[in-house]
Structures are given as C-alpha cells and as structure tokens.
Backbone as ProteinMPNN parsed JSONL, in Angstrom:
{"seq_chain_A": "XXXXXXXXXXXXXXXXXXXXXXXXXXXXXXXXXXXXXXXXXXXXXXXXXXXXXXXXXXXXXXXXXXXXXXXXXXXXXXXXXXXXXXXXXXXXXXX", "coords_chain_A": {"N_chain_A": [[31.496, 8.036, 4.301], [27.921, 9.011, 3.275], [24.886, 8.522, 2.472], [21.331, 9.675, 1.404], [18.592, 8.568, 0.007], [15.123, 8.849, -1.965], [12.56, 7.022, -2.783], [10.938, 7.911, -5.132], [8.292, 6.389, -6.385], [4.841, 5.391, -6.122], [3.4, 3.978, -3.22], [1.395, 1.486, -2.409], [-0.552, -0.374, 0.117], [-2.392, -2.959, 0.544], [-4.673, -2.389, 1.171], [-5.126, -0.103, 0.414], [-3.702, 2.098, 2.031], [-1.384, 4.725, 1.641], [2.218, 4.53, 1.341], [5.755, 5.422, 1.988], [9.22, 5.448, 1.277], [12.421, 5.626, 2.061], [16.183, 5.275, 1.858], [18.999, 4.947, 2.938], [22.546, 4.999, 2.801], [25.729, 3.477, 3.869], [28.691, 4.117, 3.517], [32.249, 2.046, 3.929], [35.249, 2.302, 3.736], [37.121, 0.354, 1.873], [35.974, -2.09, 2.085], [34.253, -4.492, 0.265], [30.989, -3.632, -2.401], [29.28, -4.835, -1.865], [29.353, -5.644, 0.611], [28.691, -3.466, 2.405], [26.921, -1.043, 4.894], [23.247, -1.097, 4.954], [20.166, 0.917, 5.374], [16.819, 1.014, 5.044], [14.248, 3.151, 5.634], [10.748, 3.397, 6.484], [7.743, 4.845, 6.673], [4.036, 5.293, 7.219], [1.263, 7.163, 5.492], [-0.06, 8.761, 6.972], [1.682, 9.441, 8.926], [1.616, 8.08, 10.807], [2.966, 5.601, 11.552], [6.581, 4.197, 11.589], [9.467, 2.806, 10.727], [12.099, 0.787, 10.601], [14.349, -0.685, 8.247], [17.253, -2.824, 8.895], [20.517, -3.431, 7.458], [23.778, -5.414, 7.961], [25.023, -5.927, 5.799], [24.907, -5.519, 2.574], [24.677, -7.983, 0.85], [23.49, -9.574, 2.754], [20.766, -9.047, 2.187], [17.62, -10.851, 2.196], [15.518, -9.851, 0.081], [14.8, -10.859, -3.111], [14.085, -8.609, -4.539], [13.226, -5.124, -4.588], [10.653, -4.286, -5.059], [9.579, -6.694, -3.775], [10.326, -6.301, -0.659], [9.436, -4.341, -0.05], [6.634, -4.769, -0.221], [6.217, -6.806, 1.308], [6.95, -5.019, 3.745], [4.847, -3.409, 3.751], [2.457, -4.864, 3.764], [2.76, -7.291, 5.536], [2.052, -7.247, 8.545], [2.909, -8.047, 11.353], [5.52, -8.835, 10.52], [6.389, -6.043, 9.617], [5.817, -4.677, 12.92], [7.876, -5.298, 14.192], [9.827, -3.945, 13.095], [9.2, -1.204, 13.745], [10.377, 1.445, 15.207], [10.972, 4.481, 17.844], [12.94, 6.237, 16.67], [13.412, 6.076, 14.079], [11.511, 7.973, 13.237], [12.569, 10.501, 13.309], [14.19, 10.76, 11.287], [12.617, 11.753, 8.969], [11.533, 14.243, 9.599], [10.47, 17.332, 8.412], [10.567, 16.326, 5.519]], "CA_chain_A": [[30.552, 8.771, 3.49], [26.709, 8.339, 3.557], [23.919, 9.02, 1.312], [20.064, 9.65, 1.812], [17.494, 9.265, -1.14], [13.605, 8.879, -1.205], [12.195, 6.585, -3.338], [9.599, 8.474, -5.766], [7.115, 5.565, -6.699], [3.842, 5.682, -5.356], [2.876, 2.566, -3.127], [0.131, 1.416, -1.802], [-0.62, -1.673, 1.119], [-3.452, -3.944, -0.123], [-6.049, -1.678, 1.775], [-5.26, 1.434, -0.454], [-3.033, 3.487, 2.07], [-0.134, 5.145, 0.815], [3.619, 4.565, 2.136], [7.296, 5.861, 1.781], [10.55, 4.765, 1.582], [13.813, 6.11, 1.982], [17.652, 4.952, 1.828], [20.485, 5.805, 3.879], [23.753, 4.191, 2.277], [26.792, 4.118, 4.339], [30.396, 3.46, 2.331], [33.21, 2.133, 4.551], [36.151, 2.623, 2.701], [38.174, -0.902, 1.801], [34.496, -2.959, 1.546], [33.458, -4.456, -1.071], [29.78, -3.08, -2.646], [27.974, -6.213, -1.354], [29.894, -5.598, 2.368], [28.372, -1.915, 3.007], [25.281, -1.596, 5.424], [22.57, -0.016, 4.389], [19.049, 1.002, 5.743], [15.481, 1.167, 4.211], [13.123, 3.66, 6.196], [9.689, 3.583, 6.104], [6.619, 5.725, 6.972], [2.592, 5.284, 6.123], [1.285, 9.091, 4.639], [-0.54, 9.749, 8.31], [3.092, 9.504, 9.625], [1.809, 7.255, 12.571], [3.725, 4.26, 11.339], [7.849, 5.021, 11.244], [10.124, 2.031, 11.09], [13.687, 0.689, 9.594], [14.417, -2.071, 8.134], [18.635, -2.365, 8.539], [21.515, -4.641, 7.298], [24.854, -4.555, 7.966], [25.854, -5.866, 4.979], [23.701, -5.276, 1.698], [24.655, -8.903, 0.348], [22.472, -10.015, 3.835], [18.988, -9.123, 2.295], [16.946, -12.027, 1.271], [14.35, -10.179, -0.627], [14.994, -10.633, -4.352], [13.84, -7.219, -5.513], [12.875, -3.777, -3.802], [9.165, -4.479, -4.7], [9.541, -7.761, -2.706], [10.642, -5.844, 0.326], [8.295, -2.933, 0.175], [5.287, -5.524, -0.62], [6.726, -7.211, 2.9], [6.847, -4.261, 4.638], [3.584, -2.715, 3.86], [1.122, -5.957, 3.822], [3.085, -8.258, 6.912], [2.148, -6.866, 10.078], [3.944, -8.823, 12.261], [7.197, -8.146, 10.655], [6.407, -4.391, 10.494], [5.698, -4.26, 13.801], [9.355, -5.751, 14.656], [10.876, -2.978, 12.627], [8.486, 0.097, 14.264], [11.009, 2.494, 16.63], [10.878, 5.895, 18.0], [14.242, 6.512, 16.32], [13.199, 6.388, 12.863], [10.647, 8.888, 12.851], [13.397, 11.906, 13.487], [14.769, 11.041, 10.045], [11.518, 12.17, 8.23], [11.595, 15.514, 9.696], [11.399, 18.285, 7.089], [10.814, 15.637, 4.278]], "C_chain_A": [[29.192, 8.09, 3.582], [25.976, 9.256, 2.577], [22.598, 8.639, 1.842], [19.405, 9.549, 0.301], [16.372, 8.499, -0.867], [13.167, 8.196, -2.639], [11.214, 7.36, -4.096], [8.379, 7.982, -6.275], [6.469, 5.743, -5.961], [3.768, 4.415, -4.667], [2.282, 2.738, -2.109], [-0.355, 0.08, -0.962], [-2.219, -2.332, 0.203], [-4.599, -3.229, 0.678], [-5.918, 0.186, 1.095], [-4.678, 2.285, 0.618], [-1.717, 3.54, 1.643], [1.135, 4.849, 1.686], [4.695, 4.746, 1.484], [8.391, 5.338, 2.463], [11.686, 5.534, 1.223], [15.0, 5.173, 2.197], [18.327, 5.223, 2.312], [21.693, 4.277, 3.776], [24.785, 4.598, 3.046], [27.867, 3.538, 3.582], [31.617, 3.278, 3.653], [34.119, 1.615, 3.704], [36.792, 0.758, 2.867], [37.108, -2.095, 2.438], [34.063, -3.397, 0.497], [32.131, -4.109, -1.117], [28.835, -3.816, -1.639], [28.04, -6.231, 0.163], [29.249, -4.436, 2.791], [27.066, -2.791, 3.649], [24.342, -0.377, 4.941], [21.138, -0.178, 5.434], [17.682, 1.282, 4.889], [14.414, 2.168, 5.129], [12.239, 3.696, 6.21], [8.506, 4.437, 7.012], [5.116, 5.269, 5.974], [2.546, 7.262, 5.946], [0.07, 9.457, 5.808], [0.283, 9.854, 9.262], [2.494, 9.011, 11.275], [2.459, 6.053, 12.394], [5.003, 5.003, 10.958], [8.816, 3.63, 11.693], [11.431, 1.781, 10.002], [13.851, -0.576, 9.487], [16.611, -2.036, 8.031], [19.202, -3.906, 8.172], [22.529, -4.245, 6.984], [25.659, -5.002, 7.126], [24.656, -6.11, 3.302], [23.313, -6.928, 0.532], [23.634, -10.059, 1.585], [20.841, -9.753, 3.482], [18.528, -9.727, 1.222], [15.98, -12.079, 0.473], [15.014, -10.123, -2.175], [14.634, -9.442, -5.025], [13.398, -6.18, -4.203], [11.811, -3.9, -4.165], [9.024, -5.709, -3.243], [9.297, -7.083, -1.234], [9.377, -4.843, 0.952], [7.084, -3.527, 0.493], [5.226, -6.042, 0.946], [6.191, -6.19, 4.046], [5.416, -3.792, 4.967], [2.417, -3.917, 4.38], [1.267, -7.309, 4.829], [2.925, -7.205, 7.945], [3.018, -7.192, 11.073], [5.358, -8.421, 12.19], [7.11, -6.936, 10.465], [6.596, -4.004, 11.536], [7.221, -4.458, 14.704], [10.54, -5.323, 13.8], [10.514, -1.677, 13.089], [9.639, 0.672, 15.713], [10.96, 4.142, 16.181], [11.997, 6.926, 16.943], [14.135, 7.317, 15.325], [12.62, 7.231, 12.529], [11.495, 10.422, 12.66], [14.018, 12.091, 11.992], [14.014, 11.896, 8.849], [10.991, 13.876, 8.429], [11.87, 16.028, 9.089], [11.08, 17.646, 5.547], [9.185, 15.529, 4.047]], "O_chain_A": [[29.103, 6.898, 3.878], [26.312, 10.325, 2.067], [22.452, 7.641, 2.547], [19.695, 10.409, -0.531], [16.312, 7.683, 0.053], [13.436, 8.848, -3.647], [10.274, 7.492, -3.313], [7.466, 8.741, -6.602], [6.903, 6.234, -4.919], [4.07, 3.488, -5.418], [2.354, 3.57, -1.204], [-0.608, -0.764, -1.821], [-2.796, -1.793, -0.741], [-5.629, -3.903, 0.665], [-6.509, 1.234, 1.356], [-5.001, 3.456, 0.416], [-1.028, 2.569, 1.329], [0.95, 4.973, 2.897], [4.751, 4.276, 0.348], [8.566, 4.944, 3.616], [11.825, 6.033, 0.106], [14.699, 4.152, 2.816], [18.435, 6.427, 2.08], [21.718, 3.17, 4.313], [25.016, 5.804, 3.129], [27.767, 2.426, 3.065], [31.888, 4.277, 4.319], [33.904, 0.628, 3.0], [36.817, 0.143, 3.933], [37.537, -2.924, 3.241], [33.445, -2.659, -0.269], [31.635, -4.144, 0.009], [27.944, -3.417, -0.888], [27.147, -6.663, 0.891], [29.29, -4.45, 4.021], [26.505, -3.873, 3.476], [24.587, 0.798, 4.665], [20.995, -1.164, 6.157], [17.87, 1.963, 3.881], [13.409, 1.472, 5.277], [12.199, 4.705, 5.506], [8.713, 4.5, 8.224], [4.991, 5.031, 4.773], [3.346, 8.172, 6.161], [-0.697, 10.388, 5.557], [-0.062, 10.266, 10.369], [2.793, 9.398, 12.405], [2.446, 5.373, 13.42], [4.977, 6.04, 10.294], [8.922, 3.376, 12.892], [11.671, 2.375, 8.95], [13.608, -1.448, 10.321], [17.192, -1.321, 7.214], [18.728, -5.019, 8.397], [22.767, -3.311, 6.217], [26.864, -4.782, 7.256], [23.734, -6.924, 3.26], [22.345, -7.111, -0.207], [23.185, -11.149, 1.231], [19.899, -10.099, 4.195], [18.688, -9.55, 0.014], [15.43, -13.083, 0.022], [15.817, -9.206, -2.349], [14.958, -9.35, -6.209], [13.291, -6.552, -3.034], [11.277, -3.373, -3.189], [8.53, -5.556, -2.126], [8.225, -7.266, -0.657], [8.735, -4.745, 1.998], [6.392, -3.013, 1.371], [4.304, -5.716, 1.695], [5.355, -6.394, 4.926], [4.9, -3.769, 6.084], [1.645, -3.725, 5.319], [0.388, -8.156, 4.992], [3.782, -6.332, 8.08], [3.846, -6.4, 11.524], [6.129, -7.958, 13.03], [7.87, -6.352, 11.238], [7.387, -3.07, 11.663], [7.523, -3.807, 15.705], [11.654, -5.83, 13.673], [11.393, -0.829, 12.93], [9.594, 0.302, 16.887], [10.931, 4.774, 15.125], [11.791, 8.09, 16.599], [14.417, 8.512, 15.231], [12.924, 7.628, 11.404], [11.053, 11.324, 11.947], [14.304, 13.189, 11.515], [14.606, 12.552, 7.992], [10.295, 14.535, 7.656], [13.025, 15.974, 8.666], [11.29, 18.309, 4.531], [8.739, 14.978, 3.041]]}, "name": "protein", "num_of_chains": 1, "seq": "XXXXXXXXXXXXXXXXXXXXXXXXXXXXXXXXXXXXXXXXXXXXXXXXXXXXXXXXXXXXXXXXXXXXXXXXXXXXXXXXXXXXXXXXXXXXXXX"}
C-alpha cells in the first residue's frame, strides 16, 4: 500500500520564492513504522526545480523536524542539487 499527500504550508527559501512538498509513503506489510521508506518531493512554484529526497527506512532521516528538512532543502544548494532528477517532475503532473 502507498499513500501521496501535499503538504499545505506555505514556504518560502530565504530569497522569497515559494516551494512545495509532497509525500509518498510506502507500507510493507510485517515492518515496523520506523522500517517503511518513504519519499519527500519537492518543486520551486516556476516548476524548474523538481527533486526527491528518499529513505528507505523513515528511522534513517537525520533531520529532527520537517521544518529542518524543508529549511535544508530550500536554502542548501549543493545538497539540492544532489537530489534534482528528471524522474521527479512526472509526479507533479496534474497537481
């Protein structure tokens, strides 16, 4: 089983543009919670930036909070740029 949802907070990179985040939860049955992998999607709001942040087990991510992460994503370049693939952008289709 798998699940999609879209974060609804507004956020914003330290230069005032806007960006989105989505979820995609997968459940493999006879896992514990902390064992599932999960993904984080992201997009800026001129949809030329489209990258994923993944882990294949949700007790593997070292940021202490979902601001942490987001704050990461949006305002490190570097590690943005070493989550940016073609892949991700197909998920955003429609949304």
């Amino acid at each position: 089983m798998e699940t999609w949802s879209s974060h609804t907070k507004k956020f914003h990179d330290r230069n005032g543009s806007r960006w989105y985040f989505m979820f995609h939860h997968q459940y493999i049955e006879d896992r514990a919670p902390d064992e599932q992998p999960y993904a984080l999607y992201f997009r800026n709001d001129e949809r030329t930036v489209f990258g994923v942040l993944r882990f294949e087990r949700s007790k593997d991510n070292p940021y202490p909070s979902f601001a942490a992460v987001t704050r990461k994503i949006m305002d490190d370049d570097a590690f943005r740029e070493s989550l940016i693939g073609e892949g991700s952008k197909k998920v955003w289709k429609g949304r």
